[in-house]
C-alpha positions as CSV (number, residue, x, y, z in Angstrom):
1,X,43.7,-18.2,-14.6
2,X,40.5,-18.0,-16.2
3,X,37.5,-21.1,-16.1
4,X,36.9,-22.0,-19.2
5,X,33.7,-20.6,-20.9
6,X,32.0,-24.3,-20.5
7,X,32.6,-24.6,-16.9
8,X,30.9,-21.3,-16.4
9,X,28.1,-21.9,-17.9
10,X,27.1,-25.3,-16.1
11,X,28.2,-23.6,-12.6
12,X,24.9,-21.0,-14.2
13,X,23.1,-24.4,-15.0
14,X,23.5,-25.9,-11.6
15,X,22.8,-23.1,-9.6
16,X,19.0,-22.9,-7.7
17,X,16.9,-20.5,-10.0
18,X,16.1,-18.3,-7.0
19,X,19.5,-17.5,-7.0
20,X,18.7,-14.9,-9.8
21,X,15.8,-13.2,-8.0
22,X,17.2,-10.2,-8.1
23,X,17.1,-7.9,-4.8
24,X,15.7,-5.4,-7.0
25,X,14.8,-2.6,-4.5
26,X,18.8,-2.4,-3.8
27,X,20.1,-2.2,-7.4
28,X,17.7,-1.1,-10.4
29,X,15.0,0.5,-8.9
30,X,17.0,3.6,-7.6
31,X,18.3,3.8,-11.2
32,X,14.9,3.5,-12.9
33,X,12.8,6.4,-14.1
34,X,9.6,4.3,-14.3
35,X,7.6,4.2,-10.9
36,X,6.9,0.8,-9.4
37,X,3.7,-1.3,-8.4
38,X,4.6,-4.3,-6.0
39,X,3.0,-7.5,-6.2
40,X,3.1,-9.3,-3.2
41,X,3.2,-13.2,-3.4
42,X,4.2,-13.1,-7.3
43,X,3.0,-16.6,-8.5
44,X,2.5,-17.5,-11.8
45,X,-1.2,-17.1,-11.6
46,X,-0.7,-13.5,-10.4
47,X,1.5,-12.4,-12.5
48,X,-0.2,-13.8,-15.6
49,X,-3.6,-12.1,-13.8
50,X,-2.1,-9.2,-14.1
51,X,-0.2,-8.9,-17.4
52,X,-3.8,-10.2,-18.7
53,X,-5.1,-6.8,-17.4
54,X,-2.3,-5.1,-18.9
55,X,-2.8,-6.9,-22.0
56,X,-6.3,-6.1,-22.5
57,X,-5.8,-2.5,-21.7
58,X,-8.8,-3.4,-18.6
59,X,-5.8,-1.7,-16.2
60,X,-3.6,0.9,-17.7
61,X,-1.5,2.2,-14.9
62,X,1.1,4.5,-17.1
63,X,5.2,3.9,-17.1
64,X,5.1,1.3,-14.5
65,X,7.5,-1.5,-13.5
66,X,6.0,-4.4,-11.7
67,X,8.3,-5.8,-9.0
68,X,7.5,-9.2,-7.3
69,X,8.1,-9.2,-3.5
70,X,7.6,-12.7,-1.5
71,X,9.2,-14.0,1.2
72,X,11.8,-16.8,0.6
73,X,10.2,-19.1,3.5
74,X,7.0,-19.2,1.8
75,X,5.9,-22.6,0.6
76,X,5.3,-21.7,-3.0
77,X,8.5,-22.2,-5.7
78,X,8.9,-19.1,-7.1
79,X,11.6,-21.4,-9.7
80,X,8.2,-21.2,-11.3
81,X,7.7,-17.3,-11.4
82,X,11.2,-17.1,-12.7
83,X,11.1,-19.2,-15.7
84,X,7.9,-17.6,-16.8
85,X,8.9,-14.1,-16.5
86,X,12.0,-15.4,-18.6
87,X,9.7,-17.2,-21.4
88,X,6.5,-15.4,-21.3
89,X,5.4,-12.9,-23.4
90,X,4.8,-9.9,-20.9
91,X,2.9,-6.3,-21.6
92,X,5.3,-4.7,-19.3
93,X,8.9,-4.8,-17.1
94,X,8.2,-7.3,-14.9
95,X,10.8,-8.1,-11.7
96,X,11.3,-10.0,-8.6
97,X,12.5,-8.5,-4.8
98,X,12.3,-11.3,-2.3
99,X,12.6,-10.7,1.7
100,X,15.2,-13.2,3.3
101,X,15.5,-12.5,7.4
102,X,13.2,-14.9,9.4
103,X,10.6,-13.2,11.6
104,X,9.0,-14.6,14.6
105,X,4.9,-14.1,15.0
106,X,5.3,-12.4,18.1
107,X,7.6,-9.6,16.8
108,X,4.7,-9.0,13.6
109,X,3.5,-5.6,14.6
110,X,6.7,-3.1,15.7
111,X,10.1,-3.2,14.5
112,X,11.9,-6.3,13.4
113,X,14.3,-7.9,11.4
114,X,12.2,-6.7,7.7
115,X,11.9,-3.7,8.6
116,X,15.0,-2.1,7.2
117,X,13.7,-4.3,4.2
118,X,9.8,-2.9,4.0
119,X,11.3,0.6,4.2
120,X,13.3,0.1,1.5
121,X,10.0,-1.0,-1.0
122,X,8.1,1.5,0.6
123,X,10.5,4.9,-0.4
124,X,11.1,2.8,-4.1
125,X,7.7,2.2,-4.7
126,X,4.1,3.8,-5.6
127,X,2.1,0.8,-4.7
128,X,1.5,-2.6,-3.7
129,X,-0.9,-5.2,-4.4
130,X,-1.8,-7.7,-1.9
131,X,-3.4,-11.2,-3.4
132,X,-5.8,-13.5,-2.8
133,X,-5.0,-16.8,-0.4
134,X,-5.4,-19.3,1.9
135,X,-6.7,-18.8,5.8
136,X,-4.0,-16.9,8.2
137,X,-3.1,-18.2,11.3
138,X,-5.8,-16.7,13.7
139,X,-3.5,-16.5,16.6
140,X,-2.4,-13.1,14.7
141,X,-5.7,-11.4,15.2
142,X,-5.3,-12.9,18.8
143,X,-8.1,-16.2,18.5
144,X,-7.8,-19.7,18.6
145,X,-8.1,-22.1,16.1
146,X,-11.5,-23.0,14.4
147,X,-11.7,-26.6,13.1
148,X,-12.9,-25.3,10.0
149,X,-9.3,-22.8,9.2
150,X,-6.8,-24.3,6.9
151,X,-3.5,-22.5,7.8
152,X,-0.5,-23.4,4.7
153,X,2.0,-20.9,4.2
154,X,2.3,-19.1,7.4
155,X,5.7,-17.5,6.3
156,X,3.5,-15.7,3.7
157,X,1.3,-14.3,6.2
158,X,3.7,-12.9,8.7
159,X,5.8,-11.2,6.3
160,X,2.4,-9.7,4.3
161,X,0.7,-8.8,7.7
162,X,3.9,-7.2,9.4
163,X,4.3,-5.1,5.9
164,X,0.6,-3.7,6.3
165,X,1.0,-2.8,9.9
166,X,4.3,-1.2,9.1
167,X,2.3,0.7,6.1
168,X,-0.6,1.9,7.6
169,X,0.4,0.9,11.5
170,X,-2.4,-0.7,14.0
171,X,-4.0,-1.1,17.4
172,X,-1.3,-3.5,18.5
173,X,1.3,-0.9,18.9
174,X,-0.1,2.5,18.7
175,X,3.2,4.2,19.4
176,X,4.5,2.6,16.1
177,X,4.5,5.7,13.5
178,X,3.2,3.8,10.2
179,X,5.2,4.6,6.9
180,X,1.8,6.4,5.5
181,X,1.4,9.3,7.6
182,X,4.4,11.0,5.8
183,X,3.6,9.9,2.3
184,X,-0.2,9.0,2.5
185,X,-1.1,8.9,-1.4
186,X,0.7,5.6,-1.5
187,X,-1.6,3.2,-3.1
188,X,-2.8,-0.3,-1.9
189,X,-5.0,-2.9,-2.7
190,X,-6.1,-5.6,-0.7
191,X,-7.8,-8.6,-2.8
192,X,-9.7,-11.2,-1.0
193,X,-7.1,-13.0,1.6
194,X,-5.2,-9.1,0.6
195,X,-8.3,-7.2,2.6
196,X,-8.3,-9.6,5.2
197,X,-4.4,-9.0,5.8
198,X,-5.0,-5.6,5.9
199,X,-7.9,-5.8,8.2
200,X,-6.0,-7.7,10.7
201,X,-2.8,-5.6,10.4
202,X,-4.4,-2.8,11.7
203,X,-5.8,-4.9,14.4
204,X,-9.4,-6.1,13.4
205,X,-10.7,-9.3,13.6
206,X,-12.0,-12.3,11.2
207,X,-14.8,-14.5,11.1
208,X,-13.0,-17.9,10.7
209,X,-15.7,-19.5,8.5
210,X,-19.0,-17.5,7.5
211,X,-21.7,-20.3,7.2
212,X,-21.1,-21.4,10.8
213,X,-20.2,-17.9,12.6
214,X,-22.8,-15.5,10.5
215,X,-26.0,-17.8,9.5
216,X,-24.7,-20.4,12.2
217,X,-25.2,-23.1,9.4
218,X,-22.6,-25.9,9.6
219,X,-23.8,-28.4,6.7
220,X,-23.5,-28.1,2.7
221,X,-26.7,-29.1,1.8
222,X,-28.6,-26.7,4.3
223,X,-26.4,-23.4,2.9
224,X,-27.2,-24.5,-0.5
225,X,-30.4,-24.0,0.1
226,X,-30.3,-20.3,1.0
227,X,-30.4,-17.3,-1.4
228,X,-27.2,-17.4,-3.7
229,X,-26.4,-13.7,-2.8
230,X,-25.4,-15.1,0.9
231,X,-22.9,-17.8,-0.1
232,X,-19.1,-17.0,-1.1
233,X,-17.9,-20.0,-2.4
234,X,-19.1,-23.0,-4.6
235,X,-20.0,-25.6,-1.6
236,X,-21.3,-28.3,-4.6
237,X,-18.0,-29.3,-4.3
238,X,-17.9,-30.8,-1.4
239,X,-20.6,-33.0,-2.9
240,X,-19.1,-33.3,-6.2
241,X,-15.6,-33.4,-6.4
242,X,-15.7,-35.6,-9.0
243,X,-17.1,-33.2,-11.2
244,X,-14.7,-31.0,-10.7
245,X,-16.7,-27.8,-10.7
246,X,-15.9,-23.8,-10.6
247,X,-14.5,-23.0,-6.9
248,X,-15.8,-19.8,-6.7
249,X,-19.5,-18.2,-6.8
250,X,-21.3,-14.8,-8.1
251,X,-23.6,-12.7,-5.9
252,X,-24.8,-9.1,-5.6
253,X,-23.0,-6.4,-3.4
254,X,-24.0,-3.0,-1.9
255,X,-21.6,-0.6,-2.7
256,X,-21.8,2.4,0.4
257,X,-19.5,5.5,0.9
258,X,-18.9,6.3,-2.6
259,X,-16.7,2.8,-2.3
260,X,-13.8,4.0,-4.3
261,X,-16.0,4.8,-6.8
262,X,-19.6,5.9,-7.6
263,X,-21.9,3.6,-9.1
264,X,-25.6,3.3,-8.5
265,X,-26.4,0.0,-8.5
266,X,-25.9,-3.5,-6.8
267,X,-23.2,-5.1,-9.1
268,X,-22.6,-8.9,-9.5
269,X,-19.3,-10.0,-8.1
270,X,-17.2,-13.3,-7.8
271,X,-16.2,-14.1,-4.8
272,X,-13.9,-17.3,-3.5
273,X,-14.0,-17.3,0.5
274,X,-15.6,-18.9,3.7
275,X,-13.6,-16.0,6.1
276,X,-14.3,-12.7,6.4
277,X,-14.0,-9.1,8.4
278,X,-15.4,-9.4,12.0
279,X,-14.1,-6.7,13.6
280,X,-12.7,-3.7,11.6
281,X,-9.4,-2.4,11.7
282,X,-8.0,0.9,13.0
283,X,-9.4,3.7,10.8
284,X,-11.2,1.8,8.1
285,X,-14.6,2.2,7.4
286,X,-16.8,0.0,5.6
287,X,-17.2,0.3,1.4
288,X,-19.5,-2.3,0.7
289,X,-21.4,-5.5,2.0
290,X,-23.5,-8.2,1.0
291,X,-27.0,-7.7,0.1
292,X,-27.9,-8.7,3.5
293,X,-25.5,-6.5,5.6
294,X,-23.7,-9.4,6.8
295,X,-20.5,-10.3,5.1
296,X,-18.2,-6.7,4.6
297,X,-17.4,-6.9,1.0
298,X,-14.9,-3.8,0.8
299,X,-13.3,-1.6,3.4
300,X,-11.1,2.1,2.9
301,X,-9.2,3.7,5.1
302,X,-10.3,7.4,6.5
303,X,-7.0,9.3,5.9
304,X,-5.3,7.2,3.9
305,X,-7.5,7.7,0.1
306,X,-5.4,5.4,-1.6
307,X,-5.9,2.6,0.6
308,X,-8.3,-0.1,-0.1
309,X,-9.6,-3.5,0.4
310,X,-12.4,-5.8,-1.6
311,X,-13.3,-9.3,-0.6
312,X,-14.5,-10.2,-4.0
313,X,-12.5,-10.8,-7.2
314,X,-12.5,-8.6,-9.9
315,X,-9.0,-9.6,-11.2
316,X,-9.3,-12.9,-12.8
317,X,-9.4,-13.8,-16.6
318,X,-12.5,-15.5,-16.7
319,X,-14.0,-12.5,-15.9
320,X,-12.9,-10.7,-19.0
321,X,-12.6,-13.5,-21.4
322,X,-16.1,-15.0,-23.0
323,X,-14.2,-18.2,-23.9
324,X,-13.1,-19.2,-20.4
325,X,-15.9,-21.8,-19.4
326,X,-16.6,-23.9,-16.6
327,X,-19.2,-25.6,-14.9
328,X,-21.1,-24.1,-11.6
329,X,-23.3,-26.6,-10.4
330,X,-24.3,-30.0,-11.3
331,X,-27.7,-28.6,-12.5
332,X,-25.7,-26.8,-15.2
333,X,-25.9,-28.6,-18.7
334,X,-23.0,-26.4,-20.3
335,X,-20.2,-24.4,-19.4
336,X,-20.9,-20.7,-18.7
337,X,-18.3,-18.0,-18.6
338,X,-18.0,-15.0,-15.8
339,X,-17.7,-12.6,-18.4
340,X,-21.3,-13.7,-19.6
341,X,-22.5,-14.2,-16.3
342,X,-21.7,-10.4,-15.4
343,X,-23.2,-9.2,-19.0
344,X,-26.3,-10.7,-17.9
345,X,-26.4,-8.7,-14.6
346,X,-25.0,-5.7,-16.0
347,X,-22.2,-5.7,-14.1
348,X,-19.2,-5.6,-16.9
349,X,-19.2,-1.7,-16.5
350,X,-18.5,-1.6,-12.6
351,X,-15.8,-4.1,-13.4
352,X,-14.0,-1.9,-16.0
353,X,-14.8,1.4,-14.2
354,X,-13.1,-0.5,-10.9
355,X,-9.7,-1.1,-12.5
356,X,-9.8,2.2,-14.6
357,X,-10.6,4.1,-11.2
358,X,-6.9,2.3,-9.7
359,X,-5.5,3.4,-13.0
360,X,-6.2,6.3,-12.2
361,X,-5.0,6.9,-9.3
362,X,-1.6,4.9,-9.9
363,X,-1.6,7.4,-13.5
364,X,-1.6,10.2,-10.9
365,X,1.1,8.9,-8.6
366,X,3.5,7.9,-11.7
367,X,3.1,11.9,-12.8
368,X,4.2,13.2,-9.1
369,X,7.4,10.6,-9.6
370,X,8.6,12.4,-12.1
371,X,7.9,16.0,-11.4
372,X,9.7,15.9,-8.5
């Protein structure tokens, strides 16, 4: 006997949204003739990062399909995510894969119960994104815990870390054949929290807070006296919350080995952090640092070309967008955008040559899919 239409529908209506994530990488992606870029931790702030990008022709990548891949033990709702990829108005195909097998931290860096799961992106997939975040646990890059580490979503970080070491493999388990040495043009980015993943997956080591461990300065008032170029994050914050000010700051970077791109000069970047590379990992060398050679600002790996990380932010709209304003400092009488900020350093150019340099490469990797 059939339900009547009615019945179905509410059984749709009171069923958890996640339900319709899609496991994407087992259905449509086999069928799909468009290659696919994977953006890990899919919020709605990343996706709507990147269908700005998309939008504004800053990052044209070719026939792409963007697939969403999270973990479903992570903190964030991704309810959210879904209803905005059903309502928004999108410049691409955008989808959602989420991982579902628990993993414990100790089983991270070898085979485990995702495996079966990051093999499967990997062979569907050109690239992968990994996003800015919150601190990881440090017991991963085997230290104890600073005072000064804020660990949320540690679900997020084991599944993103275990994914990098499976991609590009570590010092942890050096047996452990890494899903790059038999298809290394894959592309990845690492932004911010992303390079730090990546960094520790491949068994480096972070500085758990920069002002303490690097200029050994453990109050507000004295960092904000030193030269903007050596602080990451806007600390008048903690002394005006009430004015709720811009999180992140702007400073100068040294780009070195060609970075993954050549530019002569010191460009203006934003940057959002207090943690940063200590030790690098396996077979990454450094790509660029702070004016003072301190803080590592980008890193590359040395057989893999495709493979990089940046600390800084050169993703978010207010970079691109003269009429996002906010307020830096208290000393500030009006609102100032990034995107004017960076015009007054010269620094737009090395912002659009960055994303049209990963266009490229991801342009390239969509036209092998489809000769072979």
């Amino acid at each position: 006997m059939k339900k009547p239409v009615s019945k179905i529908i509410m059984l749709f209506l009171l069923m958890p949204a996640s339900l319709f994530a899609q496991d994407y990488f087992s259905n449509q992606a086999k069928n799909s003739e468009s290659a696919h870029l994977v953006l890990m931790h899919p919020t709605v702030s990343n996706i709507k990062t990147i269908n700005n990008l998309l939008k504004k022709e800053i990052l044209s990548p070719g026939d792409y399909n963007f697939v969403g891949v999270y973990h479903s033990g992570e903190r964030y709702n991704y309810d959210r995510t879904i209803k905005y990829l059903d309502t928004a108005e999108l410049a691409g195909d955008f989808y959602l894969h989420y991982t579902r097998e628990s993993i414990h931290p100790d089983k991270l860096y070898g085979r485990n119960k995702l495996s079966d799961d990051f093999k499967k992106i990997f062979l569907n997939s050109e690239g992968v994104i990994f996003f800015g975040g919150p601190d990881m646990p440090p017991f991963l890059y085997g230290e104890r815990t600073s005072l000064l580490t804020n660990i949320y979503d540690p679900n997020r970080h084991y599944n993103e870390a275990s994914f990098l070491f499976h991609l590009i493999g570590g010092t942890q388990n050096n047996d452990f054949e890494p899903f790059l040495k038999k298809h290394p043009d894959y592309f990845i980015l690492g932004i911010c929290l992303g390079m730090q993943t990546m960094n520790v997956a491949s068994g480096g080591t972070l500085y758990q807070d920069i002002p303490s461990e690097i200029y050994k300065i453990n109050k507000v008032e004295a960092l904000l006296d030193k030269e903007k170029n050596d602080i990451h994050r806007n600390y008048y914050n903690a002394l005006h919350p009430e004015l709720e000010l811009f999180h992140g700051s702007f400073h100068k970077i040294v780009l070195k080995n060609e970075f993954p791109l050549k530019m002569d000069q010191e460009p203006l970047v934003y940057s959002n952090h207090h943690q940063g590379i200590e030790k690098i990992g396996k077979e990454f060398e450094v790509a660029a640092t702070s004016l003072d050679g301190k803080v590592i600002e980008a890193i590359r790996h040395k057989y893999y070309p495709n493979v990089i990380g940046i600390q800084f932010h050169p993703e978010p709209p207010y970079l691109y967008d003269q009429h996002l304003k906010y307020y830096l400092s208290p000393e500030h009488k009006e609102p100032v955008s990034g995107h004017e900020l960076l015009k007054r350093a010269n620094s737009c150019e090395f912002h659009y040559q960055f994303w049209q340099e990963m266009a490229e490469r991801l342009n390239k990797l969509a036209n092998s899919k489809k000769e072979n």
